[in-house]
N, C-alpha and C positions, 0 to 999 in steps of 0.2 A: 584583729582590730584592737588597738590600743587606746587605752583610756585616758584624756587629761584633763589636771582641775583649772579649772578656767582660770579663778586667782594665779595661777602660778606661771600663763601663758602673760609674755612679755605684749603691750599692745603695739599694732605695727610691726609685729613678725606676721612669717610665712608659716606655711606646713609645706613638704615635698606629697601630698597626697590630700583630696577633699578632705574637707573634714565633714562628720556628720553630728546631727543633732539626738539622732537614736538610727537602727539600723536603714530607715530611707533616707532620711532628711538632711539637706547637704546644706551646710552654711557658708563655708568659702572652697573656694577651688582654687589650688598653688598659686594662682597668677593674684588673689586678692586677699588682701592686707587683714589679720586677725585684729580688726578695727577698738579703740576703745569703745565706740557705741554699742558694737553689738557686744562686749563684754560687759559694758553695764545692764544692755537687755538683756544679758541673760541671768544676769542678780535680779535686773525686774522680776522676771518672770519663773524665780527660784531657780534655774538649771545650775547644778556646781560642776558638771563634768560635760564633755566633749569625745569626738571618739573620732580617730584618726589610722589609717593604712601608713601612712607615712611619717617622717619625723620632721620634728619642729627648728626650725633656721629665721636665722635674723634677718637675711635677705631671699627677695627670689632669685632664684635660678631657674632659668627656661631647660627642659629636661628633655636633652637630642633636639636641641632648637639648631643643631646643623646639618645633621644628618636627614631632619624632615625637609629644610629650604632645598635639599638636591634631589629628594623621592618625587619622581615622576608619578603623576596622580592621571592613572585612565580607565579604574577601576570603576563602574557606575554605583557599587558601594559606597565610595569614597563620595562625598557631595561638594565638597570644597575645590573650588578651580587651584591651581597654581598659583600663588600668590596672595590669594584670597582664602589661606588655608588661617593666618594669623585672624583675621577680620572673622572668619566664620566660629572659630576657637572662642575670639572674646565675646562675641552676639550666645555662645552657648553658655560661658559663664556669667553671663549679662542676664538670660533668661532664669538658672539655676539660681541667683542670688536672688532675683526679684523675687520668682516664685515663693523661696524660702522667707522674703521678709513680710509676704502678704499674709504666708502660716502662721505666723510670730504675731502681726498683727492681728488677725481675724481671732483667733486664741486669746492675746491681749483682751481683747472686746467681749468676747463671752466668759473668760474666767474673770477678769479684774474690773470688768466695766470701765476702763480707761482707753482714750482715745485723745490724742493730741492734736491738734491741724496742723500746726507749724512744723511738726516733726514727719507728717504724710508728706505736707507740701514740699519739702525739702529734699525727702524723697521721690518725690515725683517729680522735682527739674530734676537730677542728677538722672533719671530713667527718660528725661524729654530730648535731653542732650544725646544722650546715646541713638535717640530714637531718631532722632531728626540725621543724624549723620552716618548712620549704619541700617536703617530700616530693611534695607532690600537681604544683609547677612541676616537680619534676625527674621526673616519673615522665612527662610528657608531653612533656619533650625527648628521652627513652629512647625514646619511640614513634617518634617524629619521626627521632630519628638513628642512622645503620646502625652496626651494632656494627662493629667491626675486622676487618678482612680475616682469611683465612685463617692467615696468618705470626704474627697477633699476637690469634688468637681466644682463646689462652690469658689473656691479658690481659685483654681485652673483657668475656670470661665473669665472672673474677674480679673485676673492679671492679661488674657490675651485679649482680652476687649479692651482694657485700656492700652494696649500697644497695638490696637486697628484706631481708636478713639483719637489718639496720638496722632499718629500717622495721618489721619483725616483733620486736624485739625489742622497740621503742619501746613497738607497743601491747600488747605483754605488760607493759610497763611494769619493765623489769630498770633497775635503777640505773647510775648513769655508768659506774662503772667497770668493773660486769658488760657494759655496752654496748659500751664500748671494748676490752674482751677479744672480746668474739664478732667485731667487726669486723675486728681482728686477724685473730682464724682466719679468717676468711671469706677477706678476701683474699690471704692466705698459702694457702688450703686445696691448691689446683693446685699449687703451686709443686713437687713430688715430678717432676708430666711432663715437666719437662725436664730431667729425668735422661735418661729414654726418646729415643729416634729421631722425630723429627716425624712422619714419614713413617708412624708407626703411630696418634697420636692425632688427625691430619688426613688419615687417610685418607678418599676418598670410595667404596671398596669394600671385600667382606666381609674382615673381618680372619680370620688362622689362628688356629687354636688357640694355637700359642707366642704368636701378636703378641697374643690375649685374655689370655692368662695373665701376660704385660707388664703390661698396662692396668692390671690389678689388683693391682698392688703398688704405684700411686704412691699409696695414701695414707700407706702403710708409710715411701715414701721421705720424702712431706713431714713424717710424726712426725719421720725422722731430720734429716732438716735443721733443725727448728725446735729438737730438742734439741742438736744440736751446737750452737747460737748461745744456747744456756741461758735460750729459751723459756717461758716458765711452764707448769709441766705440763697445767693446764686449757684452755690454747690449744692445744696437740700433741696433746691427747687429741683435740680438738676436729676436730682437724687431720683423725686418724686415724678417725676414726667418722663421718665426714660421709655416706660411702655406707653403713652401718647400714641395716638397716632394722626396723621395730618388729614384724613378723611374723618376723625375724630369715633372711629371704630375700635381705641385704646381703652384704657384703664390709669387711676383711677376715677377722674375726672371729666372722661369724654370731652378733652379737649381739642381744639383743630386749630388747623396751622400756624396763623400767628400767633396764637395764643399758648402754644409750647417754645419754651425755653430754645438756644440754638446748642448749647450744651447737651441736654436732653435729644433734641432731635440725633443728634451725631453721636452721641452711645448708644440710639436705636438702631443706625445700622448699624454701626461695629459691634453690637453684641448680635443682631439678627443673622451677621454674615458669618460669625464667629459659632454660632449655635447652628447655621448650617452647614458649617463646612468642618464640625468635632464633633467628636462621635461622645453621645449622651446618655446618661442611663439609659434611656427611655427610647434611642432608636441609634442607626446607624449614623455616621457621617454623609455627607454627597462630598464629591471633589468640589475643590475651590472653584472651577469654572463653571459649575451646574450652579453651585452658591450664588456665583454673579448677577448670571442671568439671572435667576428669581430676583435679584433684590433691581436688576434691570428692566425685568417688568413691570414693578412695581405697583403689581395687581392689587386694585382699590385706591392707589394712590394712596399708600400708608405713608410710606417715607419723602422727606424731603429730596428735594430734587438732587441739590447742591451738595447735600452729604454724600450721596449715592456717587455725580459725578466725582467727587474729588475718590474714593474709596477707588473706583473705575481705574482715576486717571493714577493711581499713585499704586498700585499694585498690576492693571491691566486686567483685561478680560479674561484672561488665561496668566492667575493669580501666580504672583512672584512664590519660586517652591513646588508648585504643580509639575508631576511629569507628564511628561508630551511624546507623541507619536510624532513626529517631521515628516513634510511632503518627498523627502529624500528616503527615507525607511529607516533611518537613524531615530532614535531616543536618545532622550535630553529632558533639563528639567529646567524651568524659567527661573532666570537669576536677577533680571534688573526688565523694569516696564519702558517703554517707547513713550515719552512725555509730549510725543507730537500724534500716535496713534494709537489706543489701548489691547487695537486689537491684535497689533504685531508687538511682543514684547522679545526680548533677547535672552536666546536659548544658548545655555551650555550645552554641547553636543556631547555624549557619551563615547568613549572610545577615539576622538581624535584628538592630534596633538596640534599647533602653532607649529610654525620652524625653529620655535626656541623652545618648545619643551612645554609648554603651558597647553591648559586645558580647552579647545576650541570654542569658541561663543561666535554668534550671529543674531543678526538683528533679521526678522521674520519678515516678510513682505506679502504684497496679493504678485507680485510678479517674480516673485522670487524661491525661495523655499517657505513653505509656512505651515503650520500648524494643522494637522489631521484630527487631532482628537487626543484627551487627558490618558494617562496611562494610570492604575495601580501600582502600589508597591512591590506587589507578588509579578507583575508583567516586567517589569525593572531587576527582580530579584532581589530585592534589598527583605 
């Protein structure tokens, strides 16, 4: 691994190889621009060195971008269709960048006490954009990659909640800048726990009573941080209400239904469905179609109605990403939802090919071939 000093890298050059920020932490990946933003974040935030497998160039160049457009993909390792190898590519370094900029930010926040909103929000159209017109590539790189260790599930949780939070928003249809407020809170929503002791919201045994009664103030704490940096009050509310619930059996308020925010409501599922379907300090994951149904049932009536449908209609019931058993005996993994029926989404089939060389997909029916039941990893082989 080579070392360079960040003053000396040109901004708006490439690297042939990620670059990392210490031995895990990735900041760009070939395809994206050695930005002067993040060269000034990283004077913010003292880093003078960078660290790179590869070497530094002025322009990109795509590496065997020819030789991949003609490799036949029928490998069930391989998760990318034909054609959709480019799209699945940038949805992975779409995740890898964000990820790293929520570390930078969260960091920002408990070392420096600094926190900007125009610089989040601006942040978060450029990830609305992406989200609204690639949702279905990035919802299957989510499957495919393990969320964040222990240390930094704060993090992890918060970035994929606001790209369900997104997503639900999208097909409720809220306008840009309603979009870019929710995404805000969404990923601000945590930021209160580390005020807290790690040691109490990464425990993997039963917490006490005081360490429960902790818990339950960081949404209090994250309204107060988002006001101290003169947050717009519809994000801090948003902040503050995300654990609401509309039977008014939430925290910390005992609020009930219309009396929670709609921003609030709609980070309660995406992070509810997001905490059920990633695996947490504290317990296993369930697949994404066990995840549904609970938030389907919607036992006690916690959750809004309309969050839940649009979450349904915009991923399906048998979650974009999820592998699948098929009533044929073939496995496959869901790649795009049925906008007319959640419960049949369209499956890439493993091992067949198109007559032109591309990866098979079909649209699941009740009269047709359809869905048996979620697979594992390990049933898959991957």
């Amino acid at each position: 691994m080579n070392n360079y000093i960040v003053k000396d890298i040109p901004p708006e050059s490439f690297f042939t190889k990620p670059v990392y920020l210490d031995s895990r932490f990735i900041l760009t990946a070939p395809e994206i621009p050695f930005s002067q933003e993040l060269i000034n974040s990283l004077f913010n935030w003292e880093f003078r060195e960078v660290f790179s497998e590869g070497e530094h160039q002025e322009d990109y160049v795509p590496e065997g971008a020819a030789s991949e457009a003609q490799t036949e993909i029928s490998d069930p390792n391989n998760l990318s269709t034909m054609g959709d190898a480019d799209k699945v590519q940038e949805a992975e370094t779409f995740y890898a960048s964000f990820q790293k900029y929520a570390e930078l930010l969260f960091a920002q926040i408990a070392k420096k006490n600094e926190l900007d909103f125009n610089s989040v929000a601006e942040k978060i159209k450029v990830a609305c954009d992406f989200i609204r017109d690639d949702h279905r590539f990035l919802m299957r790189v989510l499957k495919t990659t393990e969320p964040a260790d222990d240390e930094n599930y704060l993090i992890s949780h918060s970035v994929r909640s606001t790209i369900i939070a997104i997503i639900i928003g999208t097909q409720l249809k809220l306008p840009s800048h309603r979009l870019i407020e929710l995404g805000v809170a969404a990923l601000l929503h945590e930021i209160g726990m580390q005020k807290l002791p790690a040691q109490i919201y990464l425990s993997k045994r039963a917490l006490t009573p005081q360490e429960r009664k902790a818990i339950l103030t960081h949404p209090i704490l994250s309204y107060n941080t988002l006001k101290s940096f003169d947050f717009p009050l519809v994000i801090s509310l948003a902040v503050l209400e995300h654990h609401e619930r509309e039977n008014g059996a939430g925290y910390p308020q005992k609020l009930t239904g219309g009396k929670i925010s709609q921003y609030a409501k709609i980070i309660a599922v995406a992070c509810s469905y997001e905490a059920l379907s990633t695996k947490r300090p504290h317990k296993e994951a369930k697949d994404g179609y066990t995840g549904m149904l609970e938030l389907l049932k919607n036992e006690g009536k916690q959750y809004d109605d309309a969050a839940v449908r649009a979450l349904v209609f915009s991923l399906s019931i048998y979650p974009i990403g999820l592998y699948v058993l098929l009533s044929s005996g073939k496995k496959g993994q869901v790649v795009d939802a049925n906008p007319e029926n959640p419960r049949f989404p369209v499956v890439q089939v493993f091992g067949e090919l198109t007559p032109d060389g591309k990866n098979k997909t079909l649209e699941t029916s009740a009269d047709g071939i359809s869905i048996v039941r979620p697979l594992t990893r390990e049933e898959i082989g991957t």
